[in-house]
C-alpha positions as CSV (number, residue, x, y, z in Angstrom):
1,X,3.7,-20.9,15.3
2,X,4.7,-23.0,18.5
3,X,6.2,-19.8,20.3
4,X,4.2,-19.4,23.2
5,X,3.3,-15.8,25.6
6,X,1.3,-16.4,28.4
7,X,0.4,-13.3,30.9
8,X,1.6,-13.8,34.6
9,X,-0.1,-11.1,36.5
10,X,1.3,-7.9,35.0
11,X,4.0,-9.7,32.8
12,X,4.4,-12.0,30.0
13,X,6.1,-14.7,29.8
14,X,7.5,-15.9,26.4
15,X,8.8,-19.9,26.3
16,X,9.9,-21.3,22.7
17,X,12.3,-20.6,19.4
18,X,12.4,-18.2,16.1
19,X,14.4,-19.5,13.3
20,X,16.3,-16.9,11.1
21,X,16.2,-13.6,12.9
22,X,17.4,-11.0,10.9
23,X,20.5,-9.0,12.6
24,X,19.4,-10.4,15.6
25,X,23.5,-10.7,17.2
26,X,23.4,-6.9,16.3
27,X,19.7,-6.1,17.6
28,X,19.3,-3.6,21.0
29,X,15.7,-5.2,21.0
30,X,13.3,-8.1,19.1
31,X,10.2,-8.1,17.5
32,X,8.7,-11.3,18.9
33,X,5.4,-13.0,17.7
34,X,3.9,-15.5,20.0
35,X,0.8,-17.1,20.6
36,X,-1.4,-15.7,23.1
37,X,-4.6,-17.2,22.7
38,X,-4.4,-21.1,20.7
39,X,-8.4,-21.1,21.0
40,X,-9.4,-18.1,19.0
41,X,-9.9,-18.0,15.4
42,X,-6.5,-18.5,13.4
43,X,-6.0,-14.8,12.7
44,X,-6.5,-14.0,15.7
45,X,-4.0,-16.1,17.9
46,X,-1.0,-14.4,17.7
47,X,0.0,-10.7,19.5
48,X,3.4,-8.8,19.0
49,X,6.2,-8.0,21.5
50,X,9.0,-5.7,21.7
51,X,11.8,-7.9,24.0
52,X,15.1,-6.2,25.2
53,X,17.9,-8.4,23.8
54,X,19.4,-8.3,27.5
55,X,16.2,-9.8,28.9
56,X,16.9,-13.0,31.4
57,X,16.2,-16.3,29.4
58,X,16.9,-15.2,25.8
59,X,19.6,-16.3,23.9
60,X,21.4,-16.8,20.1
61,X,21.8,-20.1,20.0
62,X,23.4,-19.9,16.9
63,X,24.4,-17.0,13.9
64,X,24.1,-18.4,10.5
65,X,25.6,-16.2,7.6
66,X,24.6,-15.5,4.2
67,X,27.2,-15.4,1.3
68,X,27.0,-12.4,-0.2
69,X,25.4,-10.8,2.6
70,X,26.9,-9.2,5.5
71,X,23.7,-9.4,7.9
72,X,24.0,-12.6,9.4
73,X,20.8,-14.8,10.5
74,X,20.0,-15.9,14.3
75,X,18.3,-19.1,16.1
76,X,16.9,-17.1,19.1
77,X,15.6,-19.2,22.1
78,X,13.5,-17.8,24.5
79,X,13.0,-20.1,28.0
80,X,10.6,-18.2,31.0
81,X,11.3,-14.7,29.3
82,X,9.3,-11.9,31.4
83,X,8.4,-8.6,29.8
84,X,6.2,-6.4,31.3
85,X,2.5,-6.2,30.1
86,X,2.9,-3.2,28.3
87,X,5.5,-4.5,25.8
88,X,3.0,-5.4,23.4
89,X,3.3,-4.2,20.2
90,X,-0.2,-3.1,19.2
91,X,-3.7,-5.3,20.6
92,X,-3.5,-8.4,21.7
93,X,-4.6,-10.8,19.6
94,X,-3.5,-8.7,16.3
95,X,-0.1,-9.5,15.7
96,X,-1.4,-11.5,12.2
97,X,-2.7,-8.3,11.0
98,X,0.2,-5.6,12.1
99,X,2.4,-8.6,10.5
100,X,0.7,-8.4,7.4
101,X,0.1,-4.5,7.2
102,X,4.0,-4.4,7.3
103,X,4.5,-7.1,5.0
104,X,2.3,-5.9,2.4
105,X,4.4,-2.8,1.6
106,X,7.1,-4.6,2.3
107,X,7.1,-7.2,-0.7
108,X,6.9,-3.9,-2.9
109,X,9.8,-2.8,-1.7
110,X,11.6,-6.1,-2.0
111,X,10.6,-5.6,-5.7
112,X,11.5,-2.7,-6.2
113,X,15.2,-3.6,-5.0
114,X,15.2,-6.7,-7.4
115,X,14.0,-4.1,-10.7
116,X,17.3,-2.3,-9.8
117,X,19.1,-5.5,-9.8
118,X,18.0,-7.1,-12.4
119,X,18.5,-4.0,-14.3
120,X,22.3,-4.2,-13.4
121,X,22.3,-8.2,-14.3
122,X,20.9,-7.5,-17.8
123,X,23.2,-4.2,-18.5
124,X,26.4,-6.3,-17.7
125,X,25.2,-9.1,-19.6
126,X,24.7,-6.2,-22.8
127,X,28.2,-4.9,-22.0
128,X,29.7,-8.6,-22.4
129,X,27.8,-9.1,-25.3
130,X,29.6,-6.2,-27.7
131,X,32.7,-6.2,-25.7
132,X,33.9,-9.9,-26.0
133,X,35.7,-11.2,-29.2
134,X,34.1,-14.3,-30.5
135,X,34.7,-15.4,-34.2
136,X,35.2,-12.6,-36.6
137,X,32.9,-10.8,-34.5
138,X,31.9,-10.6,-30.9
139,X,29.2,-12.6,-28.7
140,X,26.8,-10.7,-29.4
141,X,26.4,-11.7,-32.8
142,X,25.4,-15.3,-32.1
143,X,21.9,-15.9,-32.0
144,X,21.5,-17.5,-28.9
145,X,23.2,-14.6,-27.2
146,X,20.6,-12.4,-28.8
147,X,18.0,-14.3,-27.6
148,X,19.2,-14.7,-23.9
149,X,19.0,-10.5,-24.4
150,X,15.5,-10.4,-25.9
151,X,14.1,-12.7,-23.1
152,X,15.6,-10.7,-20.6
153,X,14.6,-7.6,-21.7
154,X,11.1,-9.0,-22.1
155,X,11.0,-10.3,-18.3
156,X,12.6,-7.3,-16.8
157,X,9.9,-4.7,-18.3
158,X,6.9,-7.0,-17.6
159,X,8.4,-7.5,-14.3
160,X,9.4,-3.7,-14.3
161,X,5.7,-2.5,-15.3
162,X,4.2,-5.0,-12.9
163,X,5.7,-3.4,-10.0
164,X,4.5,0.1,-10.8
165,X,1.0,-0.9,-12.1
166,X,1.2,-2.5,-8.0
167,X,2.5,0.4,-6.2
168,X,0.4,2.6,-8.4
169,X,-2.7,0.4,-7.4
170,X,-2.0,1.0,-3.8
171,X,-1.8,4.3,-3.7
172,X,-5.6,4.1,-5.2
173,X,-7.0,1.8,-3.0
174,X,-5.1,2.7,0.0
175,X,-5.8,-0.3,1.3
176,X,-3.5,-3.5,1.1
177,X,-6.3,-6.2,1.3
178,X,-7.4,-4.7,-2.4
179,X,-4.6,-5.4,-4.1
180,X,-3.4,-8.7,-2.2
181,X,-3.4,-10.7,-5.5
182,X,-1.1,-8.0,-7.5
183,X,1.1,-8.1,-4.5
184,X,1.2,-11.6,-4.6
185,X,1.9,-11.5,-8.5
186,X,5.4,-9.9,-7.7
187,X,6.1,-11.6,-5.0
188,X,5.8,-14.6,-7.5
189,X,7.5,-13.5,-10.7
190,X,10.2,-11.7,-8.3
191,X,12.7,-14.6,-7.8
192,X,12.3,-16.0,-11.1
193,X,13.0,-12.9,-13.2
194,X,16.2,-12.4,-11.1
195,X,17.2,-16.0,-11.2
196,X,16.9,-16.3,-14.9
197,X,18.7,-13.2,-15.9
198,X,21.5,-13.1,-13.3
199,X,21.9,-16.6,-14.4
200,X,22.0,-15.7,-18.2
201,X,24.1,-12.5,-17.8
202,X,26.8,-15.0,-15.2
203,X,27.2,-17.6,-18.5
204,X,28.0,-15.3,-21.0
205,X,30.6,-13.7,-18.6
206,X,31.8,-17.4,-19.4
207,X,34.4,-18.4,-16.2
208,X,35.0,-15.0,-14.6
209,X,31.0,-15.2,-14.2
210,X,30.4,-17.7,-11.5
211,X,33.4,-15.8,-9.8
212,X,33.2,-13.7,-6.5
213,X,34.5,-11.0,-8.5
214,X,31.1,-10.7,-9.9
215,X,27.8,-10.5,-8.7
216,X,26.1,-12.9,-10.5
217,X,26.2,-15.2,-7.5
218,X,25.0,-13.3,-5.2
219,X,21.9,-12.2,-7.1
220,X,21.4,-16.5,-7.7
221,X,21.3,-16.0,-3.7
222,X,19.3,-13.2,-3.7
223,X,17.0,-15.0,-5.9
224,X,16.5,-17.5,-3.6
225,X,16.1,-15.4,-0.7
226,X,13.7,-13.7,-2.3
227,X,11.9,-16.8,-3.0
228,X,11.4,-17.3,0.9
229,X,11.1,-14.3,2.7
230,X,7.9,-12.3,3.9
231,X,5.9,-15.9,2.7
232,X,7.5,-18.4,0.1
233,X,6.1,-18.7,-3.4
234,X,3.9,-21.8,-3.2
235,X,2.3,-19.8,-0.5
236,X,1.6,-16.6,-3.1
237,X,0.6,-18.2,-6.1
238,X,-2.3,-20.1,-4.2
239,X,-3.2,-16.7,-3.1
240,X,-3.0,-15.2,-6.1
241,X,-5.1,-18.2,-7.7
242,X,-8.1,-17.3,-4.6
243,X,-8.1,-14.0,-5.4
244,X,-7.9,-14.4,-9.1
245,X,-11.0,-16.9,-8.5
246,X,-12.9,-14.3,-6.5
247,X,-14.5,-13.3,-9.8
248,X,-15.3,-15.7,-11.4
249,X,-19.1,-17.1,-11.2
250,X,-20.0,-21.3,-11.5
251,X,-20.9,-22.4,-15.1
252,X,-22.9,-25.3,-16.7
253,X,-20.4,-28.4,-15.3
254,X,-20.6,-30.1,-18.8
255,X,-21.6,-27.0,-21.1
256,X,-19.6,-24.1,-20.2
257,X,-20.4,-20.8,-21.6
258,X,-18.0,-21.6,-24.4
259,X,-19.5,-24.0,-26.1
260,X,-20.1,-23.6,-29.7
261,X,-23.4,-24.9,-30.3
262,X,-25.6,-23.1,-27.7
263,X,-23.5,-20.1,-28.7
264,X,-24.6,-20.6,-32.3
265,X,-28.5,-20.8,-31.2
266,X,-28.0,-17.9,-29.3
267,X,-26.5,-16.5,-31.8
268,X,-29.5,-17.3,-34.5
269,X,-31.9,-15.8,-32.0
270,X,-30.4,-12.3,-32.0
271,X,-30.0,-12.3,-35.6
272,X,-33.9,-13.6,-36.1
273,X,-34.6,-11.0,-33.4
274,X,-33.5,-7.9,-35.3
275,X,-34.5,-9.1,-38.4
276,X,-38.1,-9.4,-37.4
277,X,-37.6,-6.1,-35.9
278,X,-36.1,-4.3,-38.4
279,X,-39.3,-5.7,-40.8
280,X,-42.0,-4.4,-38.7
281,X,-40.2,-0.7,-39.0
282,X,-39.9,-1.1,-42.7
C-alpha cells in the first residue's frame, strides 16, 4: 500500500491511487484504505475511510469493464483529498483487521456463489451429454464424456462439502482467525473447480459452447476473478501451508519417526514388555 492519509489538524488528507474499484463510477461514497502510520508494525499501518465521491481532489481516472459482467472496475486517484477526522472507519491504525474481518466471511460467500455455478456448469454439461446424437448413440456414451462427468461430479461435491464443513466450522469457533486455513482451502480449490468444469461442460457443447449464447465463458471469467479477488491464490496456499504447519512438531533431521528400523525395535520392546508381563501373572 502506497496510498497515503496524513491528519492536518482536524482533517485528513489522502494523496495516492486504488486500482480496480468496484462500482466505483456508480458509488455515492468509497471505502478508502490508506496508510496512516509507515512506522508501526505491518498490521498495524493502515486505517479505513469513508470518502464522499464528490470530495475535491478525487477522480476516475479510468472505468475498465468486465465481459460478462455488468459492474464495471475504476482507477480512482486521490490528490490533497480532505475528509474530516471523523471519517474513519473504525480505529486508527486497524484498517488490516476490519479488512480482514470482512474478508473472511466474505470468501465463503464467494464460494458459496461458485457451488451454485458450478452446479449449473455440470447440469448443462449432463443435459448435452443424453441430448446430443453422436454415433448410433449419443455423447454420452463415449467414455471420455463419462469421464469428463465423473471428475466433475467428484470436484463439485468435495468442493461442495468443503464449503459447508467451513461455514459449519465458523459458526463453532465464531472466530475467523480459527479456521483461517479452511478458508484459505476454498479460496484455493474455488477457481479451479469452476475453471475445470465450466471448461469441460463449454467443449462438449462443441461450437455453440465458447459462444455468448452460453455461459461457459463467463464462468472461465469468473474463474479467473475468483482467482484474484479478496487475496490471489499463491497468497492462500502459503497460508494454508503455515497453518497446516502449525501442528506439526520438528523430527530426527536424518531419522524421522517413520523409519522402519527404530520402529521395529520399538516395536520388539513392547512385545518383550508384555510378554514378561504377562509371565509374571501366570
Amino acid at each position: 500500500f502506497v496510498t497515503r492519509a496524513v491528519r492536518d489538524g482536524d482533517e485528513w488528507v489522502i494523496n495516492g491511487e486504488k486500482w480496480f474499484n468496484s462500482a466505483a463510477e456508480f458509488a455515492t461514497f468509497h471505502i478508502v484504505m490508506a496508510v496512516t502510520d509507515p512506522d508501526a508494525p505491518p498490521h498495524q499501518r493502515l486505517s479505513m475511510f469513508i470518502v464522499p465521491a464528490d470530495t475535491p481532489g478525487l477522480e476516475i481516472v479510468k472505468n475498465f469493464t468486465v465481459p460478462g459482467f455488468s459492474e464495471h472496475e475504476g482507477h480512482l486517484r486521490f490528490t490533497d483529498v480532505r475528509i474530516p477526522a471523523d471519517s474513519l472507519l473504525g480505529a486508527e491504525g486497524l484498517g488490516f483487521i476490519v479488512a480482514q474481518t470482512r474478508l473472511g466471511g466474505g470468501r465463503v460467500h464467494h464460494a458459496m456463489r461458485t457451488v451454485a455455478l458450478v452446479r449449473k456448469a455440470f447440469d448443462m454439461m449432463c443435459e448435452r451429454a443424453v441430448s446430443r446424437p453422436m454415433g448410433k448413440g449419443n455423447l454420452g456414451g463415449k467414455q471420455m464424456t463419462q469421464e469428463k462427468i465423473a471428475e466433475s461430479w467428484i470436484e463439485m461435491e468435495q468442493f461442495r462439502l468443503l464449503v459447508l464443513r467451513t461455514a459449519w466450522r465458523i459458526d463453532q469457533e465464531q472466530d475467523y482467525r480459527k479456521v483461517r486455513h479452511d478458508i484459505a482451502a476454498i479460496k484455493v480449490a474455488m477457481p479451479k473447480v469452476m475453471h475445470d468444469i465450466a471448461q469441460r461442460a463449454m467443449h462438449l457443447h462443441g461450437a455453440i459452447g465458447v459462444s455468448t449464447d452460453l455461459p461457459f465463458t463467463d464462468m472461465m471469467t469468473y474463474a479467473q476473478i475468483m482467482a484474484i479477488a479478496d487475496g490471489p491464490t499463491e497468497v492462500h496456499k502459503i497460508t494454508l501451508a503455515k497453518e497446516v504447519l502449525k501442528g506439526y512438531a520438528p523430527a530426527d533431521p536424518v531419522y524421522p519417526t517413520g523409519y522402519r528400523p527404530v520402529l521395529r525395535e520399538k516395536a520388539r520392546q513392547l512385545v518383550a514388555e508384555r510378554l514378561e508381563h504377562t509371565i509374571a501373572n501366570l
